[in-house]
C-alpha positions as CSV (number, residue, x, y, z in Angstrom):
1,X,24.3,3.5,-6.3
2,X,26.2,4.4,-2.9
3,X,24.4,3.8,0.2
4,X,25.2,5.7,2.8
5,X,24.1,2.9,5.8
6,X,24.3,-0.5,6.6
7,X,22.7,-2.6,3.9
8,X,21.9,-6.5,3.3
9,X,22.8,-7.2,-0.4
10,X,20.3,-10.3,-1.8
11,X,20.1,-12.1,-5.3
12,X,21.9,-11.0,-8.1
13,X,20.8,-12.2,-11.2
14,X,22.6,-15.5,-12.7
15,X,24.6,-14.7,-15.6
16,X,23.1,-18.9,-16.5
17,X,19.6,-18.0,-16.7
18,X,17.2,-15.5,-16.2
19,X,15.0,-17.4,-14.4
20,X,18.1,-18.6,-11.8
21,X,19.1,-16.8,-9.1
22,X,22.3,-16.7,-6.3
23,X,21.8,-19.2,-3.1
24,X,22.5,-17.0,-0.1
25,X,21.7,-19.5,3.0
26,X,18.7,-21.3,2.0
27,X,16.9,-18.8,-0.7
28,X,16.8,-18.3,-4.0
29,X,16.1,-14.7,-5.4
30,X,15.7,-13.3,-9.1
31,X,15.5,-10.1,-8.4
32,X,17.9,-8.1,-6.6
33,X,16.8,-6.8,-2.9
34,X,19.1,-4.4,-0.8
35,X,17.6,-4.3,2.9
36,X,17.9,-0.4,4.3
37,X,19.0,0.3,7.6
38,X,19.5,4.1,8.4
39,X,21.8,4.9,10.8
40,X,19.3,7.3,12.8
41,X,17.2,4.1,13.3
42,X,17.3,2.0,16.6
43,X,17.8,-1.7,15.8
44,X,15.5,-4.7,16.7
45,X,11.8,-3.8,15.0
46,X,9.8,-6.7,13.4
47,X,10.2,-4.9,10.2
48,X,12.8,-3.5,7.9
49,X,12.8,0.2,7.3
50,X,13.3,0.1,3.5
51,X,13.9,-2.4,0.8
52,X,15.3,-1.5,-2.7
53,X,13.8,-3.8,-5.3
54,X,15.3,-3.6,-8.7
55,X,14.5,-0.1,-9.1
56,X,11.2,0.0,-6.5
57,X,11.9,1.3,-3.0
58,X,9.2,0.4,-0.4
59,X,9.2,2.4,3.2
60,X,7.5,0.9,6.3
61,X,4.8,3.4,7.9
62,X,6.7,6.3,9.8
63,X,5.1,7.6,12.2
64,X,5.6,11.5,14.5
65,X,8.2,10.0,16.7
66,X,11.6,9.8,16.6
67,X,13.1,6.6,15.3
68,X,15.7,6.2,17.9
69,X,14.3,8.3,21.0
70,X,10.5,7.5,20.4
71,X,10.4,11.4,21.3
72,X,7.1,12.6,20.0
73,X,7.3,16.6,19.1
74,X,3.8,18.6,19.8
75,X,1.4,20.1,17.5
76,X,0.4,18.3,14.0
77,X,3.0,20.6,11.8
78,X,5.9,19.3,13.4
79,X,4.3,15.9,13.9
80,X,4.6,15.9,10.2
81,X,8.1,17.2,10.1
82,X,8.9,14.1,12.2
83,X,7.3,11.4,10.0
84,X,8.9,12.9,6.4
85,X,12.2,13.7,7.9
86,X,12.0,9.6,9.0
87,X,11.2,9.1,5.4
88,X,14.0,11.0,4.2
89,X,16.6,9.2,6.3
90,X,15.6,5.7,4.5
91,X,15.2,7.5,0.7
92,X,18.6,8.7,1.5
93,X,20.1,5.7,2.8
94,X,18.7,4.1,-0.6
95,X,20.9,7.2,-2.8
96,X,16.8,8.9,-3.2
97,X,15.4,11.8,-2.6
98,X,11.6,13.0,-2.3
99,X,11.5,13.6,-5.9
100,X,11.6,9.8,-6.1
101,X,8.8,9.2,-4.5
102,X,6.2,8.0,-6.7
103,X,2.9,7.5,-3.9
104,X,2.0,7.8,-0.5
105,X,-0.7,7.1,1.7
106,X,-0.7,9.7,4.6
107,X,-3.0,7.9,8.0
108,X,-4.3,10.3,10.0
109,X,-5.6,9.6,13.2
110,X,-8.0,12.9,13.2
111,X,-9.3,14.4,9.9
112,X,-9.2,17.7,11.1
113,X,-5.5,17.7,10.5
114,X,-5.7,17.3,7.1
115,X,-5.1,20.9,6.2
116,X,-2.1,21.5,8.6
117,X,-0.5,18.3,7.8
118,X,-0.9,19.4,3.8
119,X,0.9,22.7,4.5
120,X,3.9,20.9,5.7
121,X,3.9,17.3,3.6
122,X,3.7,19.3,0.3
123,X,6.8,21.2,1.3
124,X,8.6,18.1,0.8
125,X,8.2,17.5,-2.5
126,X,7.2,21.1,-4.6
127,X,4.5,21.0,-7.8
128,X,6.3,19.7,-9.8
129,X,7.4,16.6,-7.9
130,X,4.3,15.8,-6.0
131,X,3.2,11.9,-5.9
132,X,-0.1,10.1,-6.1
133,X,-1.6,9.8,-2.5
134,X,-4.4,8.3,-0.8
135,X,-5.4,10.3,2.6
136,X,-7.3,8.8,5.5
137,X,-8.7,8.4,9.4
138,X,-8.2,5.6,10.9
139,X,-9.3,4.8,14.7
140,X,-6.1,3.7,15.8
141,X,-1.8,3.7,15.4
142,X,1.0,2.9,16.3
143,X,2.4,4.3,19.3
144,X,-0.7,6.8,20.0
145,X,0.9,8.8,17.3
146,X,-1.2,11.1,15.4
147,X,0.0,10.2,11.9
148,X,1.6,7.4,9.9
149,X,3.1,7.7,6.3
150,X,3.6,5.0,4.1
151,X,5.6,6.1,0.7
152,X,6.9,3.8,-2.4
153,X,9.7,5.7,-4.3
154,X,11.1,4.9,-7.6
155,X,15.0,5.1,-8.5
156,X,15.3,6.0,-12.2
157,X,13.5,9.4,-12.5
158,X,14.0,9.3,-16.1
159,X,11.0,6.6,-16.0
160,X,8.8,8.9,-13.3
161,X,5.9,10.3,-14.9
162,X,2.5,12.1,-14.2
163,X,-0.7,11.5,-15.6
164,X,-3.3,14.4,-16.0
165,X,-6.1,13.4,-17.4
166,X,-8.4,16.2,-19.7
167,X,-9.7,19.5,-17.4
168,X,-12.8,18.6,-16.1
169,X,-12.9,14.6,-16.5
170,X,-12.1,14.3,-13.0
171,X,-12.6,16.5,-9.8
172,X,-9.8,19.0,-8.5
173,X,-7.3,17.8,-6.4
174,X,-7.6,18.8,-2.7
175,X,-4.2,18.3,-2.0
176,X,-0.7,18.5,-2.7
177,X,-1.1,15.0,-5.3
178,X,-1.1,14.2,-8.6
179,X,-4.1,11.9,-10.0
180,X,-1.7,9.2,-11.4
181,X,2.2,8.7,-11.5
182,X,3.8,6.1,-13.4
183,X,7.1,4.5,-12.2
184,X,8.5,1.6,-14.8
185,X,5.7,0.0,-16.1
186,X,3.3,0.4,-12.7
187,X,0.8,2.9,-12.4
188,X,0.0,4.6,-8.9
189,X,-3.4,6.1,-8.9
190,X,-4.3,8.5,-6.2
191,X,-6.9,7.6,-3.9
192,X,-10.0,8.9,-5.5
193,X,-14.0,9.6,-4.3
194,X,-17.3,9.7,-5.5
195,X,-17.4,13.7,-6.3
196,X,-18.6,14.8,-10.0
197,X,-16.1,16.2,-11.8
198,X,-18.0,19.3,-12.9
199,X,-19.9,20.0,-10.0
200,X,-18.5,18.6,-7.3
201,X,-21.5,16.8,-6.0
202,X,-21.8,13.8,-3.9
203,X,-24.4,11.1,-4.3
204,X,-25.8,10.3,-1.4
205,X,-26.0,6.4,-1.8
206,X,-22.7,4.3,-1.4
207,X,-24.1,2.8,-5.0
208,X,-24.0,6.0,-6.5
209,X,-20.3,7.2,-5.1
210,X,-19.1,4.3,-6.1
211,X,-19.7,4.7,-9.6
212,X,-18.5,8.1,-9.8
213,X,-15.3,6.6,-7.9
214,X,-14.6,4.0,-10.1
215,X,-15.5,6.6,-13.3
216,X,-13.1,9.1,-11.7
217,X,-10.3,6.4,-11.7
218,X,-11.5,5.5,-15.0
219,X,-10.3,8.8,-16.6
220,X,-7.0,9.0,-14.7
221,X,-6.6,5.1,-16.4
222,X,-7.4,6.1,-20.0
223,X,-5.2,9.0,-19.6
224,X,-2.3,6.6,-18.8
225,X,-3.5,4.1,-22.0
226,X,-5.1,2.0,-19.7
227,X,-8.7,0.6,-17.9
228,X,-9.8,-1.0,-14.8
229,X,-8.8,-4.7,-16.0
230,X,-5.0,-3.4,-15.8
231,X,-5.0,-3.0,-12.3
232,X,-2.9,-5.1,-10.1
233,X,-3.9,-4.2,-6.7
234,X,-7.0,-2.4,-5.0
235,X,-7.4,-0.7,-1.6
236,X,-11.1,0.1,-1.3
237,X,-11.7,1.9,1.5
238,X,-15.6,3.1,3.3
239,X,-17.5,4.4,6.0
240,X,-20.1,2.6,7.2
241,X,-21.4,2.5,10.7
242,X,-22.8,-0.9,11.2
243,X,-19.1,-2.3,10.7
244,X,-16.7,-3.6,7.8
245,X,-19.2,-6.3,6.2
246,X,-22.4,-4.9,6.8
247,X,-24.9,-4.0,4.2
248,X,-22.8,-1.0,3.0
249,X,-20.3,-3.6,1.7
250,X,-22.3,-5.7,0.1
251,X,-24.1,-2.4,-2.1
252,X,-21.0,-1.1,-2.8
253,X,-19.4,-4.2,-4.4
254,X,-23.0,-4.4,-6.3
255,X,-21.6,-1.6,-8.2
256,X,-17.5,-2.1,-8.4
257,X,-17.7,-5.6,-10.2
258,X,-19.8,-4.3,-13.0
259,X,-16.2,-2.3,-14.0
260,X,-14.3,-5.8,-14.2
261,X,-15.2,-9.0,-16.5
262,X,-15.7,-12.2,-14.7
263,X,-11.8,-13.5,-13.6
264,X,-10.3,-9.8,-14.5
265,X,-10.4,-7.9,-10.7
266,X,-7.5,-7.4,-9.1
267,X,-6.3,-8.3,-6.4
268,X,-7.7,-5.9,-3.4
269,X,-8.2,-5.5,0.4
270,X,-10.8,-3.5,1.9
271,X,-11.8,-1.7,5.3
272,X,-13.8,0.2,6.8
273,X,-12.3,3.5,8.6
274,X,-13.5,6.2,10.5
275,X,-13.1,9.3,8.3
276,X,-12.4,10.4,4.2
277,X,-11.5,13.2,3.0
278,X,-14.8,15.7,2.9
279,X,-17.8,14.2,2.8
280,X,-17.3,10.9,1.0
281,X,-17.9,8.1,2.2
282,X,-15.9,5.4,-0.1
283,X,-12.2,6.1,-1.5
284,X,-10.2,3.8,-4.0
285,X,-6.9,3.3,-5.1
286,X,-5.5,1.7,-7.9
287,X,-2.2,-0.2,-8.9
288,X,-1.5,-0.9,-12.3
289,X,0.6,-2.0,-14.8
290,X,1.0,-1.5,-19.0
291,X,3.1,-5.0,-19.1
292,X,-0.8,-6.5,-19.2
293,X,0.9,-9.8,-21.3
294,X,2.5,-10.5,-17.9
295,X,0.0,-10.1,-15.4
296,X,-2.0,-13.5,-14.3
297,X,-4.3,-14.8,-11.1
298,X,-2.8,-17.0,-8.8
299,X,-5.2,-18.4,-6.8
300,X,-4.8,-21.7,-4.9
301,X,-7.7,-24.2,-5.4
302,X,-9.0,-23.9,-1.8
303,X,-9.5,-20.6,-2.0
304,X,-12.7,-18.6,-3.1
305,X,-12.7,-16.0,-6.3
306,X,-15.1,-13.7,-6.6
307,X,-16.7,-11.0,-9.1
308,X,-14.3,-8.4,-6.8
309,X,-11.4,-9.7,-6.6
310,X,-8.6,-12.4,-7.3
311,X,-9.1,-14.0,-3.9
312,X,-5.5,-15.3,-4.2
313,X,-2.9,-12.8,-5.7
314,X,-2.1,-11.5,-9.0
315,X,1.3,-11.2,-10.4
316,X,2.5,-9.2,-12.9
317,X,6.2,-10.3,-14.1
318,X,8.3,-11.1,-10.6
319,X,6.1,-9.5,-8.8
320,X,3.1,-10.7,-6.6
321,X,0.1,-9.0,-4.4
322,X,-1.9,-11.0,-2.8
323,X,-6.0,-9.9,-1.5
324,X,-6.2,-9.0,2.1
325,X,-6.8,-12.4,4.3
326,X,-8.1,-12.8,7.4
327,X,-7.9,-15.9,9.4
328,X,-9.7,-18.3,11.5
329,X,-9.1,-18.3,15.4
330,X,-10.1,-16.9,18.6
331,X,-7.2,-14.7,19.0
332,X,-4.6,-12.6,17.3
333,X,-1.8,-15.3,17.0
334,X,-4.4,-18.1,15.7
335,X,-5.9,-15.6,13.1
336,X,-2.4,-14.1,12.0
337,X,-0.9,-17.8,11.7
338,X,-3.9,-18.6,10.2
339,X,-3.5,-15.5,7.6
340,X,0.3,-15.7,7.1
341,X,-0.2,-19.7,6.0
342,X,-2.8,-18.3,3.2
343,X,-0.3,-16.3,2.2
344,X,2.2,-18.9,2.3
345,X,0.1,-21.2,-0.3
346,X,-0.1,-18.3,-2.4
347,X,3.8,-17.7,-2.6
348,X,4.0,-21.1,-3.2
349,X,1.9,-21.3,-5.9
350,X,3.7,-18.4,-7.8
351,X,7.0,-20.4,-6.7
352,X,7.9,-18.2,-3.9
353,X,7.8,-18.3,0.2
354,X,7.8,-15.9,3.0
355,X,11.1,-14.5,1.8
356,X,10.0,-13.6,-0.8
357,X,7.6,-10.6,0.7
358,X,9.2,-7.5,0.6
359,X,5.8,-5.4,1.5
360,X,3.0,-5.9,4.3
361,X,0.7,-4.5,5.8
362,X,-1.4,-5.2,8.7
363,X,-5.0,-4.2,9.9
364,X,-6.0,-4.8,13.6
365,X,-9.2,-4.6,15.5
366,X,-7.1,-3.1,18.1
367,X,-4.0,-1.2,18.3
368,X,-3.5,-3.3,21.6
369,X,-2.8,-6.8,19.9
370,X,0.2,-5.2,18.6
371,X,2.8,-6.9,21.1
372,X,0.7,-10.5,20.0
373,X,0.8,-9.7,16.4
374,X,4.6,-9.2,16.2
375,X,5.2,-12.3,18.3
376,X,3.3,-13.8,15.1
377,X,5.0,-12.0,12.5
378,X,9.3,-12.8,13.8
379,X,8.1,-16.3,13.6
380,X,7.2,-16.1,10.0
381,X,9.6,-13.6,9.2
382,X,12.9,-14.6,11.5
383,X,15.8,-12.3,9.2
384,X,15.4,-9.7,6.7
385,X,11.5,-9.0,7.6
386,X,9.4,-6.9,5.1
387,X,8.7,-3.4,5.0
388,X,5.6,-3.3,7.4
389,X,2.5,-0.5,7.7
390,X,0.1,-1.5,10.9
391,X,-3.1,0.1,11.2
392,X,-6.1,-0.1,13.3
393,X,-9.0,-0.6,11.0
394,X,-13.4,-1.3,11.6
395,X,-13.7,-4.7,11.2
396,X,-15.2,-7.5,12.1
397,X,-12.4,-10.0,12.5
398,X,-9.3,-9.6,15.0
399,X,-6.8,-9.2,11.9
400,X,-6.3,-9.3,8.3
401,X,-2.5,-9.5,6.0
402,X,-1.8,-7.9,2.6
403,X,1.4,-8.8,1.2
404,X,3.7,-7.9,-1.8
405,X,6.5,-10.5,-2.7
406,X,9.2,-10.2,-5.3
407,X,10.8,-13.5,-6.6
């Protein structure tokens, strides 16, 4: 594969073992890594633009502005112009396109954009190339922009597939999306609500969405030979006005666990945002994989499982997502030191370390601890940081870390 910008070339595979990989400074790697800098980026973020990973290429959040310039163009069509066309400059640094992008998650910072931002994110990809995607409002992002785009991309296309389950086992899309997409052996389900397949109805308890949710997800997971226990990862995300642990929570978790045996959930991070799609008021997204005989919980003894989720991480082959954590402190750096070192014990466990993470993302209570956060995050992540998505999120804590780590 030619790349067409400066790249940092990490771990080839020893020709000794498969389970040995190529010092370079201090680390170890098994899995090959390629660290994407497009030339139409300025240097010096917190946060690579794009990591190649085996065949997996992850894409920090781009937001409306221009990567060099920080020029933001007016109007939410060409807002959207600005974020894909960023995209495209890393997929094409990587030798992609956008018909290898397998899912996105598109962050809006006002609903009412969703149908202008559609018109012009769908002309990106066309039908038959569209990926799974998860669209939603959150009350804050980076830079005051008014959009944020978060896309993984996949680069063997002879291994990209949709899923379609059965007419009528799941409600029309509303977008320009496809319910599931498999790239390799991983399954990226589209962010999916609580509306009846055949009539399009809405219960109006957070109980009674969620079960329709978690149905809905169901059918796009038998479609694919799958069920709920296969997933690897879980973003649940709800409205709730009281805040992200109040009673809304705790009903809508009385529902999600029944779809999981005790020790099967996933690992998952949750939050509470300001606007769905329509009228919902809980959407979920699934990750998941068919390589089920190597896919484990790793969970250091310290840490609390629960009915919902792996508490730790769960890792599937040489790959690792850990649950959202948030930390103890009474500020940003405490909590995000406090976070990060959660993580850390969780790498560890899975024989891995901070190098290892490829993929965060970041949830603050306030768009304005984002010069405190980074402070945080170079310390942990000095050279060749992760891809990074930051968001401002309703919650009750200052900050909470999800991270995906390759070994």
């Amino acid at each position: 594969m030619k790349l067409k910008s400066t790249v940092c070339l990490i771990g080839f595979l020893s020709l000794l073992s498969p389970l040995a990989g190529i010092l370079i400074g201090e680390h170890h790697y098994k899995v090959e890594r390629q660290f994407i800098y497009p030339d139409e980026f300025a240097a010096g973020k917190p946060y690579t633009p794009g990591i190649l990973v085996d065949d997996y290429l992850y894409i920090s959040g781009q937001i409306d502005r221009d990567p060099k310039t920080g020029d933001q163009p007016d109007g939410i069509a060409d807002q959207t112009r600005m974020a894909m066309d960023n995209m495209g400059h890393v997929l094409r640094a990587a030798g992609m396109d956008f018909s290898n992008v397998v899912t996105c998650h598109v962050q809006l910072a006002d609903m009412d954009n969703y149908k202008d931002m559609n018109e012009v994110y769908g002309s990106y990809f066309g039908p038959e190339h569209f990926p799974a995607r998860t669209t939603l409002e959150f009350p804050g992002l980076p830079g005051n922009a008014n959009l944020e785009v978060t896309c993984i991309a996949y680069a063997d296309k002879s291994k990209i597939s949709i899923v379609i389950p059965p007419e009528g086992s799941i409600p029309a899309a509303m977008g320009p999306y496809r319910p599931g997409v498999w790239a390799g052996d991983m399954l990226y389900v589209s962010g999916s609500g609580g509306r009846h397949p055949q009539t399009n109805e809405i219960d109006p308890t957070i109980e009674g969405q969620t079960e329709q949710t978690m149905k809905n997800i169901g059918a796009i997971l038998n479609a694919a030979g799958l069920d709920h226990e296969d997933a690897v990862f879980v973003n649940v995300y709800f409205l709730d006005p009281e805040g992200n642990r109040g009673p809304v929570y705790g009903r809508l978790n009385s529902v999600y666990k029944n779809f999981f045996t005790i020790g099967s959930a996933s690992s998952r991070a949750s939050f509470c945002v300001s606007r769905l799609p329509g009228t919902i008021s809980t959407e979920i997204t699934f990750v998941a994989t068919r390589d089920s005989g190597n896919k484990g919980r790793v969970v250091p003894g310290y840490m609390r499982t629960s009915p919902t989720s792996s508490g730790g991480g769960v890792l599937a082959g040489d790959t690792l997502w850990t649950s959202g954590k948030s930390g103890a402190g009474e500020t940003v750096a405490e909590q995000m030191r406090d976070s990060l070192e959660k993580i850390r014990d969780t790498l560890n466990l899975a024989g891995m370390d901070m190098e290892h993470v490829v993929d965060a993302h970041v949830y603050l209570k306030d768009m304005a601890d984002m010069d405190e956060m980074n402070a945080v995050f170079k310390e942990y992540f000095p050279n060749n940081p992760p891809v990074r998505t930051t968001l401002q999120v309703i919650q009750s804590q200052l900050e909470q870390v999800q991270v995906m780590a390759v070994r």
